[in-house]
Each structure stands twice: as C-alpha cells, then as structure tokens.
C-alpha positions as CSV (number, residue, x, y, z in Angstrom):
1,X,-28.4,-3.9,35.3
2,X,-25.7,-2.4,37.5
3,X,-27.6,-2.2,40.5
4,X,-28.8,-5.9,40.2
5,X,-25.0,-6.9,39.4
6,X,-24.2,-5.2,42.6
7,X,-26.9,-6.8,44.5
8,X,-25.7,-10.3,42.9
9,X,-21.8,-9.6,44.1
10,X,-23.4,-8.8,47.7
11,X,-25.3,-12.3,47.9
12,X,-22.3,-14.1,47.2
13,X,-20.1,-12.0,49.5
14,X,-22.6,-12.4,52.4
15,X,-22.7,-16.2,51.1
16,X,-19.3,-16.3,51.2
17,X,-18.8,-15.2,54.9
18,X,-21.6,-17.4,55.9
19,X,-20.3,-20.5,54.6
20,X,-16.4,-19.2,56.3
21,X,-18.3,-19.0,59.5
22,X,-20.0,-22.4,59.2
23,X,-16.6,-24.3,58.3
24,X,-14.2,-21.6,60.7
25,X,-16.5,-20.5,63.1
26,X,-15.1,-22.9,66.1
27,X,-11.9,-21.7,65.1
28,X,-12.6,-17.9,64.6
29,X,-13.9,-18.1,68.0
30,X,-11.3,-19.9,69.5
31,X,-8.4,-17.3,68.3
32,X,-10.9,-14.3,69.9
33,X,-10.7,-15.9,72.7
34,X,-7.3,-16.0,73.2
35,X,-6.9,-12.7,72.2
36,X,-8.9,-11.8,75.1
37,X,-6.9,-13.9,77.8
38,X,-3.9,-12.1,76.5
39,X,-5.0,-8.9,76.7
40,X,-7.3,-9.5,79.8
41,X,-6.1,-12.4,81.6
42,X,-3.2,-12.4,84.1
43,X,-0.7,-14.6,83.2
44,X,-2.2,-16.3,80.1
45,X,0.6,-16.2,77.8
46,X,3.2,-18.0,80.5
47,X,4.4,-21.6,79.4
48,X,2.8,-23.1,82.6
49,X,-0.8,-21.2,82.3
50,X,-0.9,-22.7,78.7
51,X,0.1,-26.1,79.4
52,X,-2.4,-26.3,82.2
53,X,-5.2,-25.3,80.0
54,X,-3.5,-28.4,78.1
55,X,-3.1,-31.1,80.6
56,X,-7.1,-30.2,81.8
57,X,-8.0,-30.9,78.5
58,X,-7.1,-34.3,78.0
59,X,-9.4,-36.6,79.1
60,X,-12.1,-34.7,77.4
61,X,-10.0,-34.7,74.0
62,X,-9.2,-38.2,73.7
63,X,-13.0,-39.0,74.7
64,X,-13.8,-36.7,72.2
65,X,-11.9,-38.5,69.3
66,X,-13.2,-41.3,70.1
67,X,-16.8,-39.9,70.3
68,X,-15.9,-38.0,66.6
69,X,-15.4,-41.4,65.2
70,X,-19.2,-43.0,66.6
71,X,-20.6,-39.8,65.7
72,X,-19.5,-40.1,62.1
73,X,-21.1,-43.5,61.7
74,X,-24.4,-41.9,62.7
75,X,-24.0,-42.9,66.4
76,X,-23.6,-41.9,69.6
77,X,-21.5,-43.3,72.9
78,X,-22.2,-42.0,76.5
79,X,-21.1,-44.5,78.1
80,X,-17.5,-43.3,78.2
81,X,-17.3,-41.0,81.2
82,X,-18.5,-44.3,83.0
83,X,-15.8,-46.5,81.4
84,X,-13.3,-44.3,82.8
85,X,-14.6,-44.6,86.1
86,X,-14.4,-48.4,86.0
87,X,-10.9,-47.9,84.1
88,X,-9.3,-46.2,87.1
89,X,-10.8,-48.4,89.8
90,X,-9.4,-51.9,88.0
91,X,-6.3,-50.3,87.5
92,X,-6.2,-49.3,91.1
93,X,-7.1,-52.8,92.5
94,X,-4.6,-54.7,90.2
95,X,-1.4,-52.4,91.2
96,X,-2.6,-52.4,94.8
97,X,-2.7,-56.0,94.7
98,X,-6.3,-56.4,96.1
99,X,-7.3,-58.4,92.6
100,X,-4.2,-60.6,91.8
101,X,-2.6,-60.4,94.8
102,X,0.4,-58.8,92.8
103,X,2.6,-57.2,95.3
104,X,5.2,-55.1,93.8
105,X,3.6,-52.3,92.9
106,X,5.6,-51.8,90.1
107,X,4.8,-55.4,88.0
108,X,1.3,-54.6,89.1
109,X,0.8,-51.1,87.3
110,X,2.4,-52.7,84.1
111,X,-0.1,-55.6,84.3
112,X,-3.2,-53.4,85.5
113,X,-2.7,-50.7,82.6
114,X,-3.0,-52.8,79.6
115,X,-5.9,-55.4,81.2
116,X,-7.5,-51.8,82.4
117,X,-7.7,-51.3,78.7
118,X,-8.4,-54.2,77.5
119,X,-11.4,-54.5,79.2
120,X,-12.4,-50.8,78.2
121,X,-11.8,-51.9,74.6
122,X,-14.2,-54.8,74.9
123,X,-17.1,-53.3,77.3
124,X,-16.9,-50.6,73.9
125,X,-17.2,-53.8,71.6
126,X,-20.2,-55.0,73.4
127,X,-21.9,-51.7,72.8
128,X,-20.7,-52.4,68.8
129,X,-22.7,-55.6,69.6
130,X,-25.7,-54.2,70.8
131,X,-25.8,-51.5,68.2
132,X,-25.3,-53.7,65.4
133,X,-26.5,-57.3,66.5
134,X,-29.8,-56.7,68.7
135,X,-30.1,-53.2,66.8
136,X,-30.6,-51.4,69.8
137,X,-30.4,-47.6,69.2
138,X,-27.4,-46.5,70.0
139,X,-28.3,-43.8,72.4
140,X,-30.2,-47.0,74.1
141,X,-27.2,-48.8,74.0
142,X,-24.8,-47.3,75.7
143,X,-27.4,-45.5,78.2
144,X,-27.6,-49.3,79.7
145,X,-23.7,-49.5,79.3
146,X,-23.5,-46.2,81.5
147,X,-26.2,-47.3,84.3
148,X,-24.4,-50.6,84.3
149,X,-20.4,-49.8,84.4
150,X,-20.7,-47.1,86.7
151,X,-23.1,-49.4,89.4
152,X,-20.4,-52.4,88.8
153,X,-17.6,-49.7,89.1
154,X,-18.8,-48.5,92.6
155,X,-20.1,-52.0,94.0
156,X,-16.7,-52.9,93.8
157,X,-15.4,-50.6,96.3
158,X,-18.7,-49.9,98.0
159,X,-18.1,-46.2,96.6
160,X,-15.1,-45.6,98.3
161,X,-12.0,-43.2,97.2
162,X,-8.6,-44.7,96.8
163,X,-5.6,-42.0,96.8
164,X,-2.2,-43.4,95.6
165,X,-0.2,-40.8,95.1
166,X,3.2,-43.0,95.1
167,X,1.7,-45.1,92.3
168,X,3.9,-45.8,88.9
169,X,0.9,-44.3,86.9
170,X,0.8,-41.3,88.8
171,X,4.6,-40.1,88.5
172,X,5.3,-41.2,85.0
173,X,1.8,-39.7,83.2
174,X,1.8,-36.8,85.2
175,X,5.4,-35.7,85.0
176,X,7.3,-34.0,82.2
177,X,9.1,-34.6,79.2
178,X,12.8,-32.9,79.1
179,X,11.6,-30.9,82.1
180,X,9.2,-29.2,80.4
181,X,6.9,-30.8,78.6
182,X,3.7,-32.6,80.2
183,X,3.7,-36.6,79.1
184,X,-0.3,-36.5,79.3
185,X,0.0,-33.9,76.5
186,X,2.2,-36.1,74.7
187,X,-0.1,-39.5,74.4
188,X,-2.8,-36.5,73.5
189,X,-0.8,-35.6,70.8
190,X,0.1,-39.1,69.7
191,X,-3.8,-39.8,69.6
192,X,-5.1,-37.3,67.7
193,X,-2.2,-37.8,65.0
194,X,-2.7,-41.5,64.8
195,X,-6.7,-41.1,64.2
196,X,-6.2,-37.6,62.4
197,X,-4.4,-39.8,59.9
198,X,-6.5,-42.5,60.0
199,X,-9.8,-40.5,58.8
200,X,-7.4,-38.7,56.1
201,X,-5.5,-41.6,54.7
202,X,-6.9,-45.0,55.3
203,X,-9.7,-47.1,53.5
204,X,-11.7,-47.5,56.9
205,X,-12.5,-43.9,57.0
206,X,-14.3,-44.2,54.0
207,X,-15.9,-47.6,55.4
208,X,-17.2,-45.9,58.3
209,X,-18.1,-42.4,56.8
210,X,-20.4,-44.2,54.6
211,X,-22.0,-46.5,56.9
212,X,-22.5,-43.1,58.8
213,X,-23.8,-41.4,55.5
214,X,-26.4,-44.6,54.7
215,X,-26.3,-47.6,56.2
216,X,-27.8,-49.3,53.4
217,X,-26.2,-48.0,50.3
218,X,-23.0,-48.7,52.3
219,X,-24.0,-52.3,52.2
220,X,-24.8,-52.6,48.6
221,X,-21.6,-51.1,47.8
222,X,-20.0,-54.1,49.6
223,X,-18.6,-51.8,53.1
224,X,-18.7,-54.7,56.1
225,X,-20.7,-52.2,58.2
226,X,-21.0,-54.3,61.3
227,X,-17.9,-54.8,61.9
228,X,-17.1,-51.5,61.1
229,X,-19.3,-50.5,63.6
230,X,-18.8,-52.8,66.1
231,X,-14.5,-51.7,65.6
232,X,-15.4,-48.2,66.4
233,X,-17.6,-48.6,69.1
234,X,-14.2,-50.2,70.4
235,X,-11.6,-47.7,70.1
236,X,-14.3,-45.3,71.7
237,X,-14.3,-47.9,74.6
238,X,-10.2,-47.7,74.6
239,X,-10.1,-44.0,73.8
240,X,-12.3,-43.8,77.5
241,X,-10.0,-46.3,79.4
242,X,-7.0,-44.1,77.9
243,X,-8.4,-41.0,78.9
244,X,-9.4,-42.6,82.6
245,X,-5.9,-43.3,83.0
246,X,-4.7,-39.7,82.2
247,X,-7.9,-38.6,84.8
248,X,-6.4,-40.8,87.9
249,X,-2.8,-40.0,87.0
250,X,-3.2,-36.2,87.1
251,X,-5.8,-36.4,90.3
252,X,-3.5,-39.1,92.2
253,X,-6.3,-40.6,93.1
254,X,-9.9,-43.2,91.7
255,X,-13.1,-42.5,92.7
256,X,-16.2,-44.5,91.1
257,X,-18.6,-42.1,91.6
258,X,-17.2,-39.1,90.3
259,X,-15.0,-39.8,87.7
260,X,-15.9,-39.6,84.3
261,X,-18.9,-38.3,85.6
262,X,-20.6,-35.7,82.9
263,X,-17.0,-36.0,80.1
264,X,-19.5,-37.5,77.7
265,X,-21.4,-35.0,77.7
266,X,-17.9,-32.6,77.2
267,X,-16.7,-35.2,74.7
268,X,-20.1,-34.4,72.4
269,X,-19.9,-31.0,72.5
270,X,-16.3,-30.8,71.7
271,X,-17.5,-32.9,68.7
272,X,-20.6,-30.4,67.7
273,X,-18.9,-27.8,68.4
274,X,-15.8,-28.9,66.1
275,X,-18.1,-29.2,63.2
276,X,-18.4,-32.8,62.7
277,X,-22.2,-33.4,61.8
278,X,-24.0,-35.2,64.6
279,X,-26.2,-36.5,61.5
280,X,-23.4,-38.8,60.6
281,X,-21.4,-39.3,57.5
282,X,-18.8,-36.4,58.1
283,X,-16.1,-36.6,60.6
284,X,-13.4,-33.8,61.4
285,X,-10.3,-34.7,64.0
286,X,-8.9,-31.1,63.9
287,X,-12.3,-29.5,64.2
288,X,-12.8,-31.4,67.3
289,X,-9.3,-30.8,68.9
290,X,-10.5,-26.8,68.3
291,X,-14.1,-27.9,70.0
292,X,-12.3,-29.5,73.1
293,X,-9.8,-26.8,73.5
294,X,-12.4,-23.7,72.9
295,X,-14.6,-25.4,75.7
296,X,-11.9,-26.0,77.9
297,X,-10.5,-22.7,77.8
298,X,-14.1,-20.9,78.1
299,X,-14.3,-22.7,81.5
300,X,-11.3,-21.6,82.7
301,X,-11.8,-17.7,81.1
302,X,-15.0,-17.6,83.5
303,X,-13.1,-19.3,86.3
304,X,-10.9,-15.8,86.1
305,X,-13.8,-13.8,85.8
306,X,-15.2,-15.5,88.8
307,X,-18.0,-16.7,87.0
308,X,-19.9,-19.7,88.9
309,X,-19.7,-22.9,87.2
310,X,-23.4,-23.5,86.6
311,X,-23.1,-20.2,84.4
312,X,-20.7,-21.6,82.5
313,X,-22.1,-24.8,81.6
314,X,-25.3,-22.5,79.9
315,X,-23.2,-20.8,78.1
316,X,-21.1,-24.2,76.7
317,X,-25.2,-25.8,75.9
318,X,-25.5,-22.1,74.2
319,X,-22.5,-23.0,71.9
320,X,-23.6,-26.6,71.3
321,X,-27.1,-25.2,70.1
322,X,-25.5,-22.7,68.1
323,X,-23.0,-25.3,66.8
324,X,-26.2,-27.6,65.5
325,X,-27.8,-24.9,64.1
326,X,-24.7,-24.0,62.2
327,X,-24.4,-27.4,60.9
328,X,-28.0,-27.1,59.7
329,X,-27.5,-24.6,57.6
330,X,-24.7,-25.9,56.2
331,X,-26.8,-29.2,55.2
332,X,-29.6,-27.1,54.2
C-alpha cells in the first residue's frame, strides 16, 4: 500500500513538471539562455548589447501579435512580411514626393505614415474578406495576398532600393528617448500592452477566442464571427505596416524585394513557440513576447558563436516542432 502510494506521489510529481514545462517551457528556456550570454558572452549584460537584441526584435514582435491574434481564431496570415514591404515603399514614394508630388519632406512623411497604414489595415481587411466571404482557407488566402503585394510592391519601383537616410521617419523612430531609451522599443511596448489588455479585459477576446475554438457554436451563441474575423485579419494587416515602418526606419532605407521577406515565417514561430495553440481558440500576448525574444536572441547567441545562419534557422524549425509537439500533449 506504501509502495503504490509512493508510486501515485511520483506520477503526479512527474505530471506536475510536465505540465510546468508545457505552460513555462518558452520561458525556462529563455532565462537559460540568458544565463549563458552572461556567463559566456562578451558584453551581454551592457545597456547597449541588450537594447540591440531589443530594437532587432521589433518588427518580428509586433508581426507576431498581430499573427497571435489570427492564430487564435483558428487562422493563419503570411502575408505580412509582404505588407511591410509594400508599407515602406508607399511611404517612401509619398515623403519623396514621387506619388503626390508633396515637396517638403516633412508634410510628406506625416501624410505618407498614416495612408502607409491605412492601406496595410485594409489589404489585411480584404484577407478578412476572403477568409470569411468567399471562404477561402486562410493559408490560401493570404498566400495570394503575399504573391500579389510583394509583385505590386516591386513593379512599382522596378525592384529598385531607395536609401533616405535624412528622412523624418528615419531620425525620429530610430533615435532615443531621454538619451537612452530606443523609441522603436517604445511603440513595441505600447503594442503589446494595448493588445495584452485587450485579450485580458475586453468582450472581443472572448468573441474571437471562440470563433477560434468553434466556429459554429460561436454562432449559435450569438458571437458576429465575420466581422470578428474580418477585424482581426485587419490589425494583423496594420500590425505589418507598423512593423514595416520600424524595419525602414532602423535600416534607413526600402527595398521591395527583401523586406519583410521570411518575418512571417519569424512572426509564427514566435507565436508557437510562445504557447498559443496553432489549433485556435487560446491566445497568449506574453507567451509570444517570450517566443519573439527567445528566437531573436538564439540568433544572435550563434552569431557569437560564429555559427552560420542556415544552422541557426534548423535549430529555430527544431524549437517550432518541439513547441507543437508540446502543445499536443497539453491538448491530449
């Protein structure tokens, strides 16, 4: 009787620390990690190492809530990286001049940011629209988005690179706050409050965590799911054209063939790897603020290490397989 009560404790403790490292694993792996760079890594624990590692991650963080939110409706967007790419090439051509003939450069940056935006908010509506309307599969969807916005993106310039590194954009975003403190880490911040909030505290997170959980039961219940859908397919399209803005402002330049290029891919696994279900009906903001960090910072740990990139992008697939796998269980 002793022995089997023993045996019964062990199940549970082994239980126990499986289900910690299910919901903390991203985490747990995270804070290992950093360990390491401080004991290993020259330099890791100076102000300017760590808001590096900060300003890098970004673009891929605000794609990623964005993503967190289409991935909890059951979803998926990879059209982003290409949205950014369009982003920074109308935002270059209005503050240039070369669209509305706008010649002050500073008139035109505050007129090309918010149209930028605008129509990065709408191209993400029209995937809503596709999704939800024509019930094209998302992954379908946005795949056509992606071909199309990055061809339109490049036509426009013929392919070409523009470099502005005088712009508006380039030294507000990319300077700092009190001297210190990077402004692209600030509108990170902002974001992921604002939406951390909104999935905690709002009566559209439940709307759109249980259209993600069962589309149909959702509907019985009275929960306006296309619209739900077709509002978060939106801010994933203005999340992108955000992020795309962060992207030209810290490279001083727009180039429609690379930029973007491969973040939705980032964006996913930050999500996966965060623990938000790519099943649907389960989101988590903070799990995918650890995701995009953990990622970001492996890169750069193997870039010390003087690892080639190509090893490092197997190893982030690894995680993402692990991280699915992990999430099985957990259903299971």
């Amino acid at each position: 009787m002793i022995r089997l009560e023993q045996r019964l404790t062990t199940l549970k403790e082994l239980r126990g620390l499986r289900t910690i490292g299910q919901d903390y694993g991203a985490l747990i792996a995270l804070v290992v990690l950093i360990i390491f760079n401080v004991l290993f890594t020259r330099q890791f624990n100076s102000w300017i190492s760590i808001t590096d590692l900060l300003v890098h991650v970004t673009p891929t963080l605000i794609l990623g809530v964005g993503m967190t939110l289409v991935i909890a409706t059951g979803g998926i967007d990879i059209s982003v990286g290409s949205i950014m790419g369009l982003t920074g090439i109308l935002t270059y051509l209005i503050f240039s001049g070369k669209l509305f003939g706008i010649q002050n450069i500073v008139l035109g940056t505050a007129v090309a940011m918010p149209i930028a935006l605008v129509v990065a908010a709408l191209i993400g509506a029209f995937n809503g629209l596709l999704v939800t309307r024509f019930k094209v599969q998302p992954i379908v969807a946005t795949l056509i988005t992606l071909i199309t916005i990055r061809g339109v993106a490049e036509v426009t310039v013929n392919g070409f690179q523009f470099a502005f590194l005088s712009a508006p954009i380039v030294s507000w975003l990319s300077g700092n706050l009190f001297g210190f403190l990077p402004r692209q880490v600030i509108l990170m911040a902002v974001i992921v409050a604002i939406f951390a909030w909104l999935m905690r505290a709002t009566a559209f997170s439940r709307y759109l965590l249980a259209a993600g959980g069962n589309q149909s039961a959702a509907r019985l219940a009275g929960v306006p799911v296309n619209r739900v859908l077709i509002i978060v397919y939106a801010i994933s399209g203005l999340l992108a054209g955000i992020a795309g803005l962060a992207y030209i402002a810290f490279d001083s330049a727009a180039n429609p063939v690379t930029d973007g290029l491969g973040k939705e891919l980032d964006a996913i696994a930050a999500v996966a790897v965060g623990g938000t279900r790519l099943t649907g009906g389960h989101a988590t903001i903070v799990g995918t603020v650890v995701g995009a960090i953990f990622i970001q910072l492996i890169r750069q740990t193997l870039v010390a290490l003087n690892v080639p990139n190509d090893i490092a992008s197997i190893i982030i697939g690894m995680l993402i397989v692990l991280a699915v796998f992990l999430q099985r269980q957990r259903k299971a």
